[in-house]
MARBA-3410 file (N, C-alpha, C, O; in Angstrom, 1 decimal):
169
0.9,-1.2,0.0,0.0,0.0,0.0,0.9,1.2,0.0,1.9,1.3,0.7 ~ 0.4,2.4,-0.8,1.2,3.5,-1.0,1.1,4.5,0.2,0.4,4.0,1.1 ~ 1.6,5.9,0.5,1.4,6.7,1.3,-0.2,7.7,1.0,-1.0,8.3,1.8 ~ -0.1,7.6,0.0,-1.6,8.3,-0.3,-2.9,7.2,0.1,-4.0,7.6,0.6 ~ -2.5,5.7,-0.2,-3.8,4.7,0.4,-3.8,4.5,1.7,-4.7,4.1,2.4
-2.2,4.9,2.3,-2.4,4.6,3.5,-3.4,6.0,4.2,-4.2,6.0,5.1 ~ -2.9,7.2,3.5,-3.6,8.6,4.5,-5.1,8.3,4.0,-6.1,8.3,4.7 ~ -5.2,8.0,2.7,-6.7,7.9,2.8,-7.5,7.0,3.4,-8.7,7.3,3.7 ~ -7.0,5.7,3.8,-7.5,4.9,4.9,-7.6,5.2,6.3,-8.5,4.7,7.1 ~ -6.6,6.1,6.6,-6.4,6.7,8.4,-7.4,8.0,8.3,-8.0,8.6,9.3
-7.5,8.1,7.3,-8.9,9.5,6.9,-10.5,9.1,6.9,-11.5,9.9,7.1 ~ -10.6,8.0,6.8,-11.7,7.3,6.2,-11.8,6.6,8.0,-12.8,6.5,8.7 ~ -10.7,6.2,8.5,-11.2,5.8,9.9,-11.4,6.4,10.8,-12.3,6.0,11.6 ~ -10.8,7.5,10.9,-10.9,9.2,11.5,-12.6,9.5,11.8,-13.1,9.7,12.9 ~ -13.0,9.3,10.6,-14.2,9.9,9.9,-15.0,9.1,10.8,-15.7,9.6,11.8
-14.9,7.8,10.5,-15.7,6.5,11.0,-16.1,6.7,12.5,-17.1,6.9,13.0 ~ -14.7,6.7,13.0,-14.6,6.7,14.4,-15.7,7.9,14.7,-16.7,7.7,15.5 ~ -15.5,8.8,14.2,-16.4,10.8,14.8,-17.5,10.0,14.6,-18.4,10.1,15.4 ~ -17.7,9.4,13.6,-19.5,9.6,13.1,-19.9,8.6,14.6,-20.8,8.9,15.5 ~ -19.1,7.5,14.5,-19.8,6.3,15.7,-19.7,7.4,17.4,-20.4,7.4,18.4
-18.6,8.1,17.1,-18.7,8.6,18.6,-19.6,9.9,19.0,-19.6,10.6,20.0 ~ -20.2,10.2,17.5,-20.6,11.2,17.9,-20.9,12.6,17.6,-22.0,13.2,17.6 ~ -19.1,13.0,17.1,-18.3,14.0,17.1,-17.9,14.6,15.6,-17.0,15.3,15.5 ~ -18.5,14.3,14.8,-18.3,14.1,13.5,-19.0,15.7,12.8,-20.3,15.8,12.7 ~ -18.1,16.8,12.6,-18.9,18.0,12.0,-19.4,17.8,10.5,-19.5,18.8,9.9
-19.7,16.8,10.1,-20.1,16.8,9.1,-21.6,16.2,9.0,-22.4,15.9,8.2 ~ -21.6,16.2,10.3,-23.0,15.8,10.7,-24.4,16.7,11.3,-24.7,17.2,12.4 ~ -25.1,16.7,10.4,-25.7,18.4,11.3,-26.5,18.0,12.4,-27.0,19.1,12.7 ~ -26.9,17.2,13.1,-27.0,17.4,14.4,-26.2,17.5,15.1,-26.3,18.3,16.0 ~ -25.0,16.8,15.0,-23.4,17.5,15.8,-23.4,19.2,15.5,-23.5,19.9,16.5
-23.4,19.7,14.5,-23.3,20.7,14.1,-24.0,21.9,14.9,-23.7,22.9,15.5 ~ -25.4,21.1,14.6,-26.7,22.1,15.3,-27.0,22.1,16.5,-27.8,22.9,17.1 ~ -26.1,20.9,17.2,-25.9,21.2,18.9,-24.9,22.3,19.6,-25.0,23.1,20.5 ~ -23.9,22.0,18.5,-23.0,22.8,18.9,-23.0,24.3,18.6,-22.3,25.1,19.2 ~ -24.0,24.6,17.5,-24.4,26.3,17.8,-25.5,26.6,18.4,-25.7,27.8,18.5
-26.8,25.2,19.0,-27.2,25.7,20.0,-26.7,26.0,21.4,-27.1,26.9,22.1 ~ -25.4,25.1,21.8,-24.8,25.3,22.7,-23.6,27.1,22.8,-23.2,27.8,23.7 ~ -23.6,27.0,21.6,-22.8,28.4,21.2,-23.8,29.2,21.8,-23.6,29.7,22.9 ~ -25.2,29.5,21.0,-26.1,30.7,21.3,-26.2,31.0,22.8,-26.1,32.0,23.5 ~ -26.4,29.4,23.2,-26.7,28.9,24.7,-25.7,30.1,25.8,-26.0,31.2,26.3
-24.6,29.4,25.8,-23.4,30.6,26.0,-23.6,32.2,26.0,-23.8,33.0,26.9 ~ -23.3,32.3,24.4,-23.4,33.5,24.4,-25.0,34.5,25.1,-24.9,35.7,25.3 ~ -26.1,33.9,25.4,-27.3,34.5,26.2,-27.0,34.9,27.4,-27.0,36.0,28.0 ~ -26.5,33.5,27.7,-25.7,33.5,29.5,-24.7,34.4,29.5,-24.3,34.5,30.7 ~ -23.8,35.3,28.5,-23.2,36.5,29.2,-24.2,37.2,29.4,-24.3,37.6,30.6
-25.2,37.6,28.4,-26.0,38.8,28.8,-26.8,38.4,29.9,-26.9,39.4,30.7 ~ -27.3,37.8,30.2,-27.8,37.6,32.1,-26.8,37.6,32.8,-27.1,38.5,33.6 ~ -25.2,37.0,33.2,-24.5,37.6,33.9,-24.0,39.4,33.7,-23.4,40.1,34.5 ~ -24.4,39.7,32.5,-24.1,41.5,32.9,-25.1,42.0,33.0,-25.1,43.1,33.4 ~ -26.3,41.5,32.8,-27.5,42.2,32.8,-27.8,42.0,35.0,-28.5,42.7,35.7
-27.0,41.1,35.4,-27.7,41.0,36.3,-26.3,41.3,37.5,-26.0,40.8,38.6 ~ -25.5,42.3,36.7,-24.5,42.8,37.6,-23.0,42.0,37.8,-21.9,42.3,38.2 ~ -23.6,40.7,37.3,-22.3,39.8,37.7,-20.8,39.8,37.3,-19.8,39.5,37.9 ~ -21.0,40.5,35.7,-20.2,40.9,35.2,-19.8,42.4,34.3,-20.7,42.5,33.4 ~ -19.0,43.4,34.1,-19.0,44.1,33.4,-19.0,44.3,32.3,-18.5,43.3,31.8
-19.3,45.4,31.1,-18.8,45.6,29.6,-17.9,44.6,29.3,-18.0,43.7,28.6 ~ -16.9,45.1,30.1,-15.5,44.4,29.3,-15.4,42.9,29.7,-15.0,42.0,29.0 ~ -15.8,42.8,30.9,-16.2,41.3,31.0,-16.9,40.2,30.2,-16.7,39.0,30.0 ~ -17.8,41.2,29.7,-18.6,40.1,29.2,-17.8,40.2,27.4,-18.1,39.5,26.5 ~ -17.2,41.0,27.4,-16.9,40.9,25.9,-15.1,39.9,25.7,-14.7,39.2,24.7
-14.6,40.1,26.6,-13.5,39.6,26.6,-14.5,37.9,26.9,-13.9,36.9,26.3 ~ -15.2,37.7,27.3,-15.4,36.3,27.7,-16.4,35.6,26.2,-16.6,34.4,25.9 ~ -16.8,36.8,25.7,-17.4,36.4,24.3,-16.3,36.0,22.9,-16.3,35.3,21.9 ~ -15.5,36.8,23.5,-14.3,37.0,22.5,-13.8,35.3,22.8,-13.9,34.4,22.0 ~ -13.2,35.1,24.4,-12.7,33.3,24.3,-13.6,32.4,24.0,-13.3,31.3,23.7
-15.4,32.8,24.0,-16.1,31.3,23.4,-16.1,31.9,21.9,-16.5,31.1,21.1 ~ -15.7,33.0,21.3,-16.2,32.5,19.6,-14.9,31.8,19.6,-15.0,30.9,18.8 ~ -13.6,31.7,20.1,-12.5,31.4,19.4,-12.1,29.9,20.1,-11.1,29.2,19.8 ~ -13.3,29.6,21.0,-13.0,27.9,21.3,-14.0,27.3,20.0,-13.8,26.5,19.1 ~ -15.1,28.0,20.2,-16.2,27.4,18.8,-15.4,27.6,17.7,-15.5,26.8,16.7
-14.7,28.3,17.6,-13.8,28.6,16.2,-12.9,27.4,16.1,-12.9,26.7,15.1 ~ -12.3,27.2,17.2,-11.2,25.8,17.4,-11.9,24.7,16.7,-11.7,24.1,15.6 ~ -12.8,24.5,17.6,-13.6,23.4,17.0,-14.1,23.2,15.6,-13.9,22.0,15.1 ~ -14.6,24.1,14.9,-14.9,23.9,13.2,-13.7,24.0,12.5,-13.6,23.6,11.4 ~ -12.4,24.8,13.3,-11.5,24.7,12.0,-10.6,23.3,12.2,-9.5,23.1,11.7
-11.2,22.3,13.0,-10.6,20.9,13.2,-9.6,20.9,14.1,-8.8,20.0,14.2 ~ -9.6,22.0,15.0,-8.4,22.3,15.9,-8.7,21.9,17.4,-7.9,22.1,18.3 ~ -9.8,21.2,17.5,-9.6,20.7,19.2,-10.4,18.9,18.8,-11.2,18.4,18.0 ~ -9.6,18.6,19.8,-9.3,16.7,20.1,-10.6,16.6,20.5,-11.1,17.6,21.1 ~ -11.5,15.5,20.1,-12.7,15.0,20.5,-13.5,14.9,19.0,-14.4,14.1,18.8
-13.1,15.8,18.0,-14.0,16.3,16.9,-13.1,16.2,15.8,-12.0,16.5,15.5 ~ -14.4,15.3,15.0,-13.8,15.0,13.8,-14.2,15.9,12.6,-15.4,16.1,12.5 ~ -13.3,16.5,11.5,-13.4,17.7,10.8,-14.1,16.8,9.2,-13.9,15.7,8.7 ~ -14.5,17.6,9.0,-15.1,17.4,7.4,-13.9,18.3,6.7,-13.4,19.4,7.0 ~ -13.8,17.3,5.6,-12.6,18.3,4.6,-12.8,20.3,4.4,-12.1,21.3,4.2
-14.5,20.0,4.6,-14.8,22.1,4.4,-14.2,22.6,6.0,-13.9,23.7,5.8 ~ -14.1,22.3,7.1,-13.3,22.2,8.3,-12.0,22.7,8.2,-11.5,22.5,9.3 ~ -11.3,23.0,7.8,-10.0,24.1,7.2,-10.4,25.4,6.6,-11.4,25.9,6.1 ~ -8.7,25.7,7.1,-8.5,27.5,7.1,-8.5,27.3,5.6,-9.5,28.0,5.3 ~ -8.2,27.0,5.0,-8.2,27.2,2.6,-10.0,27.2,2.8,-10.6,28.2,2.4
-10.7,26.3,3.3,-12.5,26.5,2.7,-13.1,27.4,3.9,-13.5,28.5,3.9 ~ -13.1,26.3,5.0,-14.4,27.3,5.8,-13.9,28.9,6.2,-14.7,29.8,6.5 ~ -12.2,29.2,6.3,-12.2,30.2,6.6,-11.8,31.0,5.6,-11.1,31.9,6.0 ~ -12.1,31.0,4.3,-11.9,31.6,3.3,-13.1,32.1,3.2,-13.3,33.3,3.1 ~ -14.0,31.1,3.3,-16.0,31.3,2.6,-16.6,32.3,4.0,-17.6,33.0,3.8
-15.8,32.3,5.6,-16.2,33.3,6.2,-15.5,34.5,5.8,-16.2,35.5,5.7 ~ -14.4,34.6,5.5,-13.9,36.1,5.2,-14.4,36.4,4.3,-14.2,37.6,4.1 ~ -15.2,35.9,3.5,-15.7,36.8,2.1,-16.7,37.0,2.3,-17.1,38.0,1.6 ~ -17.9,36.5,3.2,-18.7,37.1,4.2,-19.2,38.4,4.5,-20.2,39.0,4.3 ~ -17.8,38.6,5.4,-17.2,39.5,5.9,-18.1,40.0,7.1,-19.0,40.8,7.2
-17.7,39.3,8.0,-18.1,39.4,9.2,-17.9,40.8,10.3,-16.8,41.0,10.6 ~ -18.7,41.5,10.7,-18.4,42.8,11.0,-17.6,42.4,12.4,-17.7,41.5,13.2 ~ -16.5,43.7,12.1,-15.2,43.9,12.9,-14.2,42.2,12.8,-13.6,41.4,13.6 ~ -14.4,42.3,11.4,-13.1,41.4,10.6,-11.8,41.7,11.4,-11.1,40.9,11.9 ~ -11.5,43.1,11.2,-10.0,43.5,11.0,-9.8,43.2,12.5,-8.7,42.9,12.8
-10.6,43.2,13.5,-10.7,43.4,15.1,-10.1,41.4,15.3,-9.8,41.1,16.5 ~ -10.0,40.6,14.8,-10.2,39.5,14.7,-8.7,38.4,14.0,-8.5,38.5,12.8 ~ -8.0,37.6,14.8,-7.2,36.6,14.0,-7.7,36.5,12.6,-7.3,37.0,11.5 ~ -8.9,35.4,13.2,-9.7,34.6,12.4,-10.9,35.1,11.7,-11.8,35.7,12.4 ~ -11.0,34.8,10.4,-12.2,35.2,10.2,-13.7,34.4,11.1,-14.7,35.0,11.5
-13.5,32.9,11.1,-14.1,31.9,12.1,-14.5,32.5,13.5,-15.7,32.3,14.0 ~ -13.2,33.4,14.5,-13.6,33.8,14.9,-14.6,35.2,15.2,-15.5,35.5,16.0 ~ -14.0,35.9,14.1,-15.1,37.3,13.9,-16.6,36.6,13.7,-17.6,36.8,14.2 ~ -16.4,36.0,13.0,-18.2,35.0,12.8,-19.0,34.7,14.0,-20.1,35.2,14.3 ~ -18.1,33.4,14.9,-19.0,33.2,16.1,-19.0,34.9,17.1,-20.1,35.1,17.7
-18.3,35.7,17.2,-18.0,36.8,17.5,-19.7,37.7,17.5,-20.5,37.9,18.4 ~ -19.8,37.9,15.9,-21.1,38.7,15.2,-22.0,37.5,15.5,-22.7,38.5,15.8 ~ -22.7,36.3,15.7,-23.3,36.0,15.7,-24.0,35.4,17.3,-25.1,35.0,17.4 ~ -23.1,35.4,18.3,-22.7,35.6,19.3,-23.3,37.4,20.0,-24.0,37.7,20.9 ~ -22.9,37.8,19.4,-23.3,39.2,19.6,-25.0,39.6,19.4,-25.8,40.1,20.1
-25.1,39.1,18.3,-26.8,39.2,17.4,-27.3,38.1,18.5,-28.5,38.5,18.6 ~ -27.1,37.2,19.2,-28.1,36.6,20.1,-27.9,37.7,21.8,-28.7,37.9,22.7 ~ -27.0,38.1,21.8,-26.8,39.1,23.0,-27.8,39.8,22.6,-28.9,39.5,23.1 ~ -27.8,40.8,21.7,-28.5,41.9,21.3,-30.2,41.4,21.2,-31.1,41.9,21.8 ~ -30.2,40.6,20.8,-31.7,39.7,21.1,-32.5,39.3,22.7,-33.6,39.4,23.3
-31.3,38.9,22.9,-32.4,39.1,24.5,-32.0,40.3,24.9,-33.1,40.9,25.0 ~ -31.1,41.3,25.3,-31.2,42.5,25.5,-32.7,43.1,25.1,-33.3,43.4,26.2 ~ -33.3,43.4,24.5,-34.1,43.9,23.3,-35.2,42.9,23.5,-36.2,43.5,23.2 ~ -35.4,41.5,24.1,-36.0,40.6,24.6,-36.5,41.7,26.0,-37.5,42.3,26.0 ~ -35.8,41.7,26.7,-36.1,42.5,28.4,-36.1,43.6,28.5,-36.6,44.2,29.5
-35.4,44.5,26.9,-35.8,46.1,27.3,-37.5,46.1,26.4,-38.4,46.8,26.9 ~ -37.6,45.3,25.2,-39.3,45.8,24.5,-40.0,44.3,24.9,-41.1,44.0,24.5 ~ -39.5,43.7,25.5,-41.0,42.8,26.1,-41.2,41.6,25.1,-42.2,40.8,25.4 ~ -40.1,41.3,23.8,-40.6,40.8,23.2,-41.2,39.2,23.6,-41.1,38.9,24.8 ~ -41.7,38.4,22.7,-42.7,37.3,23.5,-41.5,36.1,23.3,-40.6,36.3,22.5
-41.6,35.1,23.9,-40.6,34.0,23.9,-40.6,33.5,22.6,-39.7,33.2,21.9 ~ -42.0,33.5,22.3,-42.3,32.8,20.2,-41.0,33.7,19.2,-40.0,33.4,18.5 ~ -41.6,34.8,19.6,-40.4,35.9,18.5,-38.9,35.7,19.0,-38.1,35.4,18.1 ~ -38.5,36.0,20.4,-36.8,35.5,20.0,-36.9,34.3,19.8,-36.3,34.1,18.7 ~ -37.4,33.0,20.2,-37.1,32.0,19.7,-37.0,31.7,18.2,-36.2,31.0,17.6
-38.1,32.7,17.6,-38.3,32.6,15.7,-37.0,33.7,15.2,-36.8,33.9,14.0 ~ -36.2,34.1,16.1,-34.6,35.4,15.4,-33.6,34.0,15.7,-32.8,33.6,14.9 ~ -34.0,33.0,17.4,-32.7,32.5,17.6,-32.6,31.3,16.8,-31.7,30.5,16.8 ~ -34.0,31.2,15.7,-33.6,30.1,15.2,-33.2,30.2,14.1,-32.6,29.2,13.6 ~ -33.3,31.3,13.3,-33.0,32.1,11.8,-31.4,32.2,11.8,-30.8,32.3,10.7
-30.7,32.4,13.3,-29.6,33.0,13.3,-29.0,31.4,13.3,-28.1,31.1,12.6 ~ -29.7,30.5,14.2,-28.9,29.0,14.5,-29.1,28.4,12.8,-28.0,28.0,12.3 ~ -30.2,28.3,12.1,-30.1,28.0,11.0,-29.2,28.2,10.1,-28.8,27.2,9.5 ~ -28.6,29.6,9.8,-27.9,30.3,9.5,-26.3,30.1,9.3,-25.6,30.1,8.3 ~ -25.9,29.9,10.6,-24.5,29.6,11.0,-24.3,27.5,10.6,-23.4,27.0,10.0
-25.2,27.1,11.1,-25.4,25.6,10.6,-25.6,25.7,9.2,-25.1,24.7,8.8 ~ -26.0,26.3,8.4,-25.5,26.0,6.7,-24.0,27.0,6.9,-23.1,26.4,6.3 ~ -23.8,27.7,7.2,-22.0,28.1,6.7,-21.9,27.4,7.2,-21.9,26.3,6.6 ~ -21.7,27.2,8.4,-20.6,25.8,9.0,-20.1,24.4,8.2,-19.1,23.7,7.9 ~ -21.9,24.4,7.9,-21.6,22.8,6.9,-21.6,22.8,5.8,-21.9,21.9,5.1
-20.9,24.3,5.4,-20.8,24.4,3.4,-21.8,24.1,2.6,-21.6,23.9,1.4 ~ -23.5,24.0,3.5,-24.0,24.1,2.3,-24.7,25.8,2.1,-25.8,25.9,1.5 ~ -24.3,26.5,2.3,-24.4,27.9,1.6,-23.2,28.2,0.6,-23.5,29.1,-0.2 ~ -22.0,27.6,0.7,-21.3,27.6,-0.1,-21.8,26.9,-1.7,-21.8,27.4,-2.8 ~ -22.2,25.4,-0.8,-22.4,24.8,-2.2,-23.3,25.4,-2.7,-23.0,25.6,-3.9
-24.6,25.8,-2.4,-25.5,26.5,-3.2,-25.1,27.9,-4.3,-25.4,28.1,-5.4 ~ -24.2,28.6,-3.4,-23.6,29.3,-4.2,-23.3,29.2,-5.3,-23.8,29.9,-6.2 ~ -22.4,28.2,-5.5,-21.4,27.3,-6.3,-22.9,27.0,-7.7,-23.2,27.7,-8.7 ~ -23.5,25.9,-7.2,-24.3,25.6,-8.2,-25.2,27.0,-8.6,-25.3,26.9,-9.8 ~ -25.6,27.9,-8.2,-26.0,29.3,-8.8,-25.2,29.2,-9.9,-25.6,29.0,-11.0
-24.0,29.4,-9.4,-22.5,30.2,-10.2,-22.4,29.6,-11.8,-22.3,30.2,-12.9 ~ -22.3,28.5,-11.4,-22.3,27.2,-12.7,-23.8,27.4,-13.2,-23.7,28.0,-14.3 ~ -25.2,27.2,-12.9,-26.2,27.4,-13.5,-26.2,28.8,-14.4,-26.8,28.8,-15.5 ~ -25.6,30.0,-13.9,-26.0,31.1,-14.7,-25.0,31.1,-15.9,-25.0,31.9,-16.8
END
């Protein structure tokens, strides 16, 4: 066996292993846990500053370390999680920079600027939740547009749709 059938077989068991354990981002309920648990997070800053516990800078410095652990995670960079080939800095974080996630330049990663703005847009949501009253039906109908959302970039298929546009016209 060559060095290319051997990586493609330790690739293909890789794969195997994530999907049986679990952990596999090419899976969208893996996927869609993990940016429920992202949103999850990011709400729970705004009740710890909403309710004194933490300050401005508190809560943003601590938004700033969960987008860039969630960032870890989709760019195939933390143990436990198995990456889908779109899981690299050449695709997934090329297709976020062209995006262009507000306060890019503020940011390593574009991965990170992403969960960052989207992380932020569920802060701003329950804020805006407790200052106009809105009803649990309505943020729940923004937090799921925004979780939807980040679950197709994550799993390249807003990419691929793109793509097939591109080729169709």
């Amino acid at each position: 066996m060559d060095r290319a059938e051997a990586n493609m077989q330790d690739g293909l068991r890789a794969v195997a292993q994530g999907a049986v354990s679990g952990n596999y981002l090419g899976d969208p309920r893996v996927v869609d846990q993990l940016v429920r648990d992202f949103l999850a997070f990011a709400v729970s800053i705004n009740v710890e500053l909403q309710t004194g516990v933490i300050n401005a800078d508190a809560a943003e410095a601590k938004l700033v370390d969960l987008s860039k652990k969630y960032s870890a995670i989709f760019l195939g960079e933390t143990p436990g999680y198995v990456a889908q080939p779109w899981n690299s800095p050449r695709r997934l974080e090329f297709f976020l920079r062209a995006k262009k996630p507000p306060h890019l330049e503020d940011y390593e990663r574009a991965t990170d600027a992403y969960f960052a703005a989207n992380g932020t847009a569920a802060i701003m949501l329950a804020m805006r939740a407790d200052k106009r009253g809105l009803t649990e039906t309505d943020v729940q109908q923004e937090l799921t547009t925004i979780r939807n959302g980040m679950v197709r970039a994550l799993m390249g298929i807003e990419w691929e749709e793109h793509l097939r546009a591109s080729e169709a016209a």
